[in-house]
MDAnalysis code that builds the backbone (N, CA, C; Angstrom):
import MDAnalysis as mda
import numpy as np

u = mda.Universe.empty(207, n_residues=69, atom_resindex=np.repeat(np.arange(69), 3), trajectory=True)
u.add_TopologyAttr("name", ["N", "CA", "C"] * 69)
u.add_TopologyAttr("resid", np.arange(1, 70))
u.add_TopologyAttr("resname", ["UNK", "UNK", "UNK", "UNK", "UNK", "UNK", "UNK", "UNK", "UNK", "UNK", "UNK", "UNK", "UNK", "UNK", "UNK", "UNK", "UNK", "UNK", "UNK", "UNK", "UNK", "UNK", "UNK", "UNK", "UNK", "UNK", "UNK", "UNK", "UNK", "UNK", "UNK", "UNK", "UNK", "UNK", "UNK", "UNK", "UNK", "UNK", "UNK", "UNK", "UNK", "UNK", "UNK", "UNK", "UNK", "UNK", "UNK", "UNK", "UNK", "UNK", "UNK", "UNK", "UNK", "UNK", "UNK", "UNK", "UNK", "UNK", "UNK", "UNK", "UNK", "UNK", "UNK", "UNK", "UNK", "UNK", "UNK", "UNK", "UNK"])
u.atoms.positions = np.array([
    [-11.675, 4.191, 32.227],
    [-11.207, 2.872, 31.797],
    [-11.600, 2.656, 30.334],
    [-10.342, 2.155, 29.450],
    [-10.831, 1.646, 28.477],
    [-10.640, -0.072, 27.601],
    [-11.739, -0.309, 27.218],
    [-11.821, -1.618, 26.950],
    [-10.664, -1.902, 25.869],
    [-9.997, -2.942, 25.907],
    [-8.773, -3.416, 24.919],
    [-9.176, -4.712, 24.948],
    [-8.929, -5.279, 23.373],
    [-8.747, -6.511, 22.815],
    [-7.969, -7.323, 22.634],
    [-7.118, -8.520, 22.882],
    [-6.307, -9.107, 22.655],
    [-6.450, -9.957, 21.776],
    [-6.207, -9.869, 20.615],
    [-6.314, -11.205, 19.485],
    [-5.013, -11.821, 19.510],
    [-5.343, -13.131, 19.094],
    [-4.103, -13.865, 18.965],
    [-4.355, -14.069, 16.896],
    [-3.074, -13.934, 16.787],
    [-3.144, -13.835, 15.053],
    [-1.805, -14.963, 15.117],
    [-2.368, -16.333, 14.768],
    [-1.129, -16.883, 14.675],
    [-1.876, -18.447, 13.466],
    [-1.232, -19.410, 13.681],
    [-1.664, -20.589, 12.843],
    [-3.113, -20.595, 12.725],
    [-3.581, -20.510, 13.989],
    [-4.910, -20.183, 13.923],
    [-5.131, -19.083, 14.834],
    [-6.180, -18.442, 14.502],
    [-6.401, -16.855, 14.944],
    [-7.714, -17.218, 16.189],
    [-7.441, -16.485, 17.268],
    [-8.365, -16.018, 17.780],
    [-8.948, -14.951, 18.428],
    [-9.893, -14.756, 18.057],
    [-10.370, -12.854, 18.351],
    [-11.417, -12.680, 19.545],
    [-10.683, -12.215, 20.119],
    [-11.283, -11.746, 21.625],
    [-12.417, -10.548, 21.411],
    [-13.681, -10.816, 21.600],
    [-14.953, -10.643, 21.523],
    [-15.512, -9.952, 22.707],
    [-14.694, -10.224, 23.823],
    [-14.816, -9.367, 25.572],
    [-14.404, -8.140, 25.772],
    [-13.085, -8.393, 25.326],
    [-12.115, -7.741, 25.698],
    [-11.946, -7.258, 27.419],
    [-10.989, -6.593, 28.085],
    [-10.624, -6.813, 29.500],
    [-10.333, -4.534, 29.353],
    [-10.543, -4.208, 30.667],
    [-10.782, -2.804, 30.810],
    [-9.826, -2.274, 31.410],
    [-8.278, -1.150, 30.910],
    [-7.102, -0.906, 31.488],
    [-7.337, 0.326, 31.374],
    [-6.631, 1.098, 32.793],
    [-6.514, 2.237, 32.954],
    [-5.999, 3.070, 31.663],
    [-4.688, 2.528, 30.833],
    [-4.432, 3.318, 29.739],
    [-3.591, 1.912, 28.692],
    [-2.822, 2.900, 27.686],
    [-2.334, 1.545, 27.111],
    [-1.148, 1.226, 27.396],
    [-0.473, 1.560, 28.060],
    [1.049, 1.210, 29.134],
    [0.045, -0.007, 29.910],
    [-0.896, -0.225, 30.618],
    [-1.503, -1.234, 31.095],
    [-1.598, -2.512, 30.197],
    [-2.314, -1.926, 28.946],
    [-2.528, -2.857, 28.220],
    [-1.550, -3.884, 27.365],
    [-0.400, -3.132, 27.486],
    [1.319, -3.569, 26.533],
    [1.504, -4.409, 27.756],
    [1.829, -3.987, 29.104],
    [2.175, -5.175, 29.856],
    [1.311, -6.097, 30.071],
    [0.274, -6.118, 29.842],
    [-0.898, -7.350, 30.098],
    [-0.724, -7.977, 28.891],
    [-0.668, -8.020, 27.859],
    [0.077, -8.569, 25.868],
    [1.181, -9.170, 26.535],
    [2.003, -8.522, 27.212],
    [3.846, -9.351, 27.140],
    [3.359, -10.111, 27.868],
    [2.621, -10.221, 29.190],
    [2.422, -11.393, 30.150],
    [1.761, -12.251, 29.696],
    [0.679, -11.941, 28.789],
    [0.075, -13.147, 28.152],
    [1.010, -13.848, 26.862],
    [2.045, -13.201, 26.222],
    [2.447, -13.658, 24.893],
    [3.777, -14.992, 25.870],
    [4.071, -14.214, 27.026],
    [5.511, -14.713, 27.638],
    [4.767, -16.176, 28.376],
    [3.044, -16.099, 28.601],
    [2.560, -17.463, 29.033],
    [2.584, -18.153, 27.997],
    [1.999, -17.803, 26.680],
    [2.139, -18.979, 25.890],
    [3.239, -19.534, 25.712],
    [4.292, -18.261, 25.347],
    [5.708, -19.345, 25.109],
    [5.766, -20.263, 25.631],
    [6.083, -19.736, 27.093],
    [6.223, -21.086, 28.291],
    [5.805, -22.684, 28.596],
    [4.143, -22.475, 27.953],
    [3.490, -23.376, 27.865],
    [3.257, -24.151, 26.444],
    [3.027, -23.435, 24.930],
    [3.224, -23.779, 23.766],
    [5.119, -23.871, 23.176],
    [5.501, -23.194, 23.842],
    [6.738, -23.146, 23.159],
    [6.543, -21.688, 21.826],
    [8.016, -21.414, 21.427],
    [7.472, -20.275, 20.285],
    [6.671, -20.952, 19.154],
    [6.014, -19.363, 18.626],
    [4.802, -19.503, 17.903],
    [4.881, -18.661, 17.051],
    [4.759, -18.873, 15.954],
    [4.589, -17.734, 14.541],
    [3.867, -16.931, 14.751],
    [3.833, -15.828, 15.314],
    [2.226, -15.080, 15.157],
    [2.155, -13.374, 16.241],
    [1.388, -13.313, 16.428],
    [1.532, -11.862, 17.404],
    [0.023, -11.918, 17.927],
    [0.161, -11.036, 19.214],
    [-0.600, -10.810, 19.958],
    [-1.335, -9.528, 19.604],
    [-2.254, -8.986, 18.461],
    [-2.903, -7.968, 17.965],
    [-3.517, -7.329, 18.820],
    [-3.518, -5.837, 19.706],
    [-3.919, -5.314, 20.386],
    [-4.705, -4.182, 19.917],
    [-5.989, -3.648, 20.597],
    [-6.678, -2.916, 19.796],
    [-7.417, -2.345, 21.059],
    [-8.161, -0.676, 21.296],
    [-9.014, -0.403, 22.135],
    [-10.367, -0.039, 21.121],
    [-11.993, -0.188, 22.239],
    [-12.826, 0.441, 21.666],
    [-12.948, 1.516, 20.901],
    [-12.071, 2.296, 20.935],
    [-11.802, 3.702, 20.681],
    [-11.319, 4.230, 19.365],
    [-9.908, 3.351, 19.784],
    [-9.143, 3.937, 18.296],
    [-8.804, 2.751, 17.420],
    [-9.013, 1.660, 17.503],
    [-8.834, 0.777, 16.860],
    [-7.680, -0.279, 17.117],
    [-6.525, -0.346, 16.249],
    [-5.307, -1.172, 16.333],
    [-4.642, 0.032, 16.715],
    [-3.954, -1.131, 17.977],
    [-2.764, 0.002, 18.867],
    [-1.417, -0.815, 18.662],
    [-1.086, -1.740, 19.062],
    [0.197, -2.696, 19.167],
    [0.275, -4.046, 18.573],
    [1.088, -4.814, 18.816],
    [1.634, -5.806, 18.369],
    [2.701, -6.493, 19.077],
    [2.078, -7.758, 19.876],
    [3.349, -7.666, 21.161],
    [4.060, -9.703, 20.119],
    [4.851, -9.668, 19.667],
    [5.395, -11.034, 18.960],
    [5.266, -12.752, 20.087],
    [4.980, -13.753, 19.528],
    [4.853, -14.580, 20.610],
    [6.014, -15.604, 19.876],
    [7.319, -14.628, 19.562],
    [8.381, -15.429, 19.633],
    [9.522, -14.336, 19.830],
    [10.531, -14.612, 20.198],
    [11.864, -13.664, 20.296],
    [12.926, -14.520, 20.319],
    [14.414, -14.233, 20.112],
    [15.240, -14.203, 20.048],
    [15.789, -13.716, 21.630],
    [16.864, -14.798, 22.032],
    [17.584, -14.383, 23.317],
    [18.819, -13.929, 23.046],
])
């Protein structure tokens, strides 16, 4: 298992300091879309991205917390 970070980088930033422990990073991309697709829902879209990163190697992804339908 490895530990991944989810920051939120948006109006205001917040940096996840815990981070949560996924089998690989296909785990970790769908756990980003489910969290970016809650905020929408609940904030509405948002300027900003969901910065993903493991203990390991550093910055991995970038999941957007706005899209186009």
């Amino acid at each position: 298992m490895t530990r991944f970070f989810f920051h939120i980088i948006a109006e205001n930033t917040f940096l996840d300091d815990e981070g949560t422990n996924f089998k690989d990073d296909q785990e970790a991309m769908l756990h980003a879309r489910q969290l970016a697709m809650e905020m929408v829902r609940s904030l509405g879209t948002i300027k900003g991205a969901i910065v993903v990163e493991n203990e390991d190697s550093g910055g991995l992804f970038e999941v957007p917390l706005s899209w186009s339908n």
